[in-house]
C-alpha positions as CSV (number, residue, x, y, z in Angstrom):
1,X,-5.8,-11.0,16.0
2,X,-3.0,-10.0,18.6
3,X,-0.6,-7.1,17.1
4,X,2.6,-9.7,17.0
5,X,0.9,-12.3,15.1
6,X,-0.5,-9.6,12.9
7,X,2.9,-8.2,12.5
8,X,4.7,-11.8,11.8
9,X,2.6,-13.4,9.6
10,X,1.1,-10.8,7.3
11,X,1.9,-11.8,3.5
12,X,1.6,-10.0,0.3
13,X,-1.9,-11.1,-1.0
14,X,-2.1,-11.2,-5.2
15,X,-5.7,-13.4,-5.0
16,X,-9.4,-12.3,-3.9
17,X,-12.0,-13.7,-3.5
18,X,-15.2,-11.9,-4.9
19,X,-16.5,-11.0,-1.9
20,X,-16.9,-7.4,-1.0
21,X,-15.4,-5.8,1.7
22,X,-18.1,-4.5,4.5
23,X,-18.5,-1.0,5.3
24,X,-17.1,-1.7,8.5
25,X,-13.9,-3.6,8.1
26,X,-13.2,-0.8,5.5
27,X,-14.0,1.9,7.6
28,X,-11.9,0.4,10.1
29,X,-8.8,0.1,8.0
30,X,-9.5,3.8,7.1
31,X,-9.2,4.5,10.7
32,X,-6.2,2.6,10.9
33,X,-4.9,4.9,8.3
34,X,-5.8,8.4,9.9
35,X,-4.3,7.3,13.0
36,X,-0.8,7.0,12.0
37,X,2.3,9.2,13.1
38,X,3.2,11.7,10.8
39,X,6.1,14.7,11.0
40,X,4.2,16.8,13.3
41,X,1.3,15.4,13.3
42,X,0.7,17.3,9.9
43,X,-0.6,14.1,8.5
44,X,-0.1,14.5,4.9
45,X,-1.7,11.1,3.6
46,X,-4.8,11.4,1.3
47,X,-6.4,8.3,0.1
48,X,-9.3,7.6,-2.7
49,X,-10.9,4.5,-2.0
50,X,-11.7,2.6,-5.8
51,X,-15.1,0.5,-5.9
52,X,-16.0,0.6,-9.6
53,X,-14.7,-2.6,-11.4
54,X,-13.9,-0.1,-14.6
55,X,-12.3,1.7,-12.5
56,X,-9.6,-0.7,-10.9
57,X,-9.8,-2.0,-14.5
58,X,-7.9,0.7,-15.8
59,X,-5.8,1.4,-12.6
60,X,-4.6,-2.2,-13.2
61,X,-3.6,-1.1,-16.6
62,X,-1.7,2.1,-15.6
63,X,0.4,-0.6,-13.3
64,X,2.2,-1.9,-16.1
65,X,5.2,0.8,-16.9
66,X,7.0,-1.2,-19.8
67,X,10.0,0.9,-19.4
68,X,10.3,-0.5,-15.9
69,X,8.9,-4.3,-16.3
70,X,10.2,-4.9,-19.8
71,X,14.2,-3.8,-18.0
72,X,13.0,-6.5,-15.6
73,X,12.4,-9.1,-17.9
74,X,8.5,-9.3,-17.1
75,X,5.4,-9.4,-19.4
76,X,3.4,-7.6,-16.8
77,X,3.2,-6.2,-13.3
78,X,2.7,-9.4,-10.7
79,X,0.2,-7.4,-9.0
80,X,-2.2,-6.1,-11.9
81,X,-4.8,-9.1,-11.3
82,X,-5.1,-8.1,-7.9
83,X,-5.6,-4.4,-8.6
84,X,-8.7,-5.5,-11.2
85,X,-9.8,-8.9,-8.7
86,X,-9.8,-7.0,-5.3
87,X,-13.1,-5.4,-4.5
88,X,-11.4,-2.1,-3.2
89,X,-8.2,-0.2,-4.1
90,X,-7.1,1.7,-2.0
91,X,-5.0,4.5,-3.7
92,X,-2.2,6.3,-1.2
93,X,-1.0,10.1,-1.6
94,X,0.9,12.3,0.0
95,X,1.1,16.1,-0.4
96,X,4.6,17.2,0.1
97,X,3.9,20.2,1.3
98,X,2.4,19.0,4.1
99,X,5.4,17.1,5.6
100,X,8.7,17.8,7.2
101,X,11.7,18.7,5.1
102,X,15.1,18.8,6.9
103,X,18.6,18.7,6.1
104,X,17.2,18.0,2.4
105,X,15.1,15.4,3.1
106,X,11.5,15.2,2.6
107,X,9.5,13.2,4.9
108,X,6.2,12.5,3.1
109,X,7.8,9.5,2.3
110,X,8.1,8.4,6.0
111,X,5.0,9.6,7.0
112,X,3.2,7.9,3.8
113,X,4.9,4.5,4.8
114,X,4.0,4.3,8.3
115,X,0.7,5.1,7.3
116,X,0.9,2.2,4.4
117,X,1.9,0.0,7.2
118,X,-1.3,0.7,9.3
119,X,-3.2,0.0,6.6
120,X,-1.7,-3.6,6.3
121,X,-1.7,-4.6,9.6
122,X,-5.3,-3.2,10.2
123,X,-6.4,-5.3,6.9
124,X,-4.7,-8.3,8.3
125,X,-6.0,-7.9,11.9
126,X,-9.5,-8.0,9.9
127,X,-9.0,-11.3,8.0
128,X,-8.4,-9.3,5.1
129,X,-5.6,-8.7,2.3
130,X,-3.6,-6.3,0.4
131,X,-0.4,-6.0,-1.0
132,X,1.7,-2.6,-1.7
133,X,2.0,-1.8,-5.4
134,X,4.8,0.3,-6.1
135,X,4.6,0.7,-9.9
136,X,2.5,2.8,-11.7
137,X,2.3,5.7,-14.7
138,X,1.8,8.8,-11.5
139,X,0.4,11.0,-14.0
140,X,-2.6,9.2,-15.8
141,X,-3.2,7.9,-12.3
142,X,-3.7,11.2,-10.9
143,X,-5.4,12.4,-14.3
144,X,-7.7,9.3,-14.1
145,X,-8.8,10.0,-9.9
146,X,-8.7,14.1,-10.7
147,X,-5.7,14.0,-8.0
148,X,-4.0,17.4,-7.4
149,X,-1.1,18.1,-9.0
150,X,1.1,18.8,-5.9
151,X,-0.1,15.1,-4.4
152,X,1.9,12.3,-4.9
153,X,0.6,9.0,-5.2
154,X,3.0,6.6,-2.9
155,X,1.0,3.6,-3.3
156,X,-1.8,1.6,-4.6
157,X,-3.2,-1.6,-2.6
158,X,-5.5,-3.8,-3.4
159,X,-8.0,-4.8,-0.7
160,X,-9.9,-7.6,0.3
161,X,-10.8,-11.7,1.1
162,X,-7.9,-13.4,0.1
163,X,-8.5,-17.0,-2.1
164,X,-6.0,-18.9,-0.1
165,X,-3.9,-17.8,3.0
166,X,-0.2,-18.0,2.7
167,X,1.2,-19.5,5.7
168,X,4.8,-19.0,4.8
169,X,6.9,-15.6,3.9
170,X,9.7,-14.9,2.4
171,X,12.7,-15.6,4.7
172,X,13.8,-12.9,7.1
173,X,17.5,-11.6,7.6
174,X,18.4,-13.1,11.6
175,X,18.3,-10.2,13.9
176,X,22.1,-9.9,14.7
177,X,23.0,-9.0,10.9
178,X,20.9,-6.4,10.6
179,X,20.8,-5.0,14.1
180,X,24.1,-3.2,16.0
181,X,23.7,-1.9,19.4
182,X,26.1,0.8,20.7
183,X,27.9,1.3,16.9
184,X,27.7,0.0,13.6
185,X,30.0,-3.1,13.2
């Protein structure tokens, strides 16, 4: 698939079929992953790649945080089928540490999302899905993978064949309100 296309029509995909994912379209999306720019080039992502159904089983659980869903008005997390359904979950971390931090800001952050954003494309360029999950209890995460306690998890995302492909997105903001060219106006 040619990077533009990849880039305009990528969706957030909640569905999977069960399919697995081959060793190779994972492997390349890994890739995808390690390639990204980072502060540096310290490249401070880590990732642990989920197979085991009990596993994303209980990662799906530790996506609902009541305090945050219940303040929302929702029963669950929109995305907690997916993280049990998908074949693979792809679990994102950072370590801090390993980042730039100027003028108070930390940049694992940055460096985390461009990598995220590989790994989206890459899975779309490879007739696969995923969506970014954003919500999740950190700590029995990290206690349930035996993460570090200096990572931070940034991100989980679901991975694989998605039931139906969505052909329209969300609408976009046009181009002129969100872009200024000399000075903000």
């Amino acid at each position: 698939m040619e990077l533009f296309e990849a880039i305009k029509s990528r969706r957030s995909i909640r569905k999977y079929s069960d399919k697995p994912v081959e060793d190779e379209k994972l492997q390349a999306v890994l890739e995808a992953v390690r390639t990204a720019p980072s502060w540096a080039n310290y490249q401070c992502w880590r990732l642990v790649v989920v197979k085991d159904k009990n596993t994303r089983g209980q990662i799906s659980a530790l996506s609902y945080v009541e305090s945050y869903f219940a303040s929302k008005g929702y029963k669950s997390n929109p995305s907690m089928k997916a993280l049990a359904d998908a074949p693979v979950v792809i679990v994102l971390c950072a370590d801090p540490g390993q980042s730039g931090v100027i003028w108070g800001q930390n940049y694992y952050l940055v460096d985390a999302g461009l990598a995220a954003q590989n790994l989206m494309l890459a899975a779309k360029g490879l007739g696969l899905g995923t969506v970014f999950v954003g919500v999740y209890d950190e700590d029995k995460l990290k206690s349930l993978l035996h993460v570090p306690s200096e990572i931070r998890v940034v991100g989980l995302f679901p991975l694989g064949y998605p039931v139906e492909e969505k052909k329209d997105g969300p609408a976009r903001k046009p181009l002129q309100e969100i872009c200024f060219y000399e000075q903000w106006r």
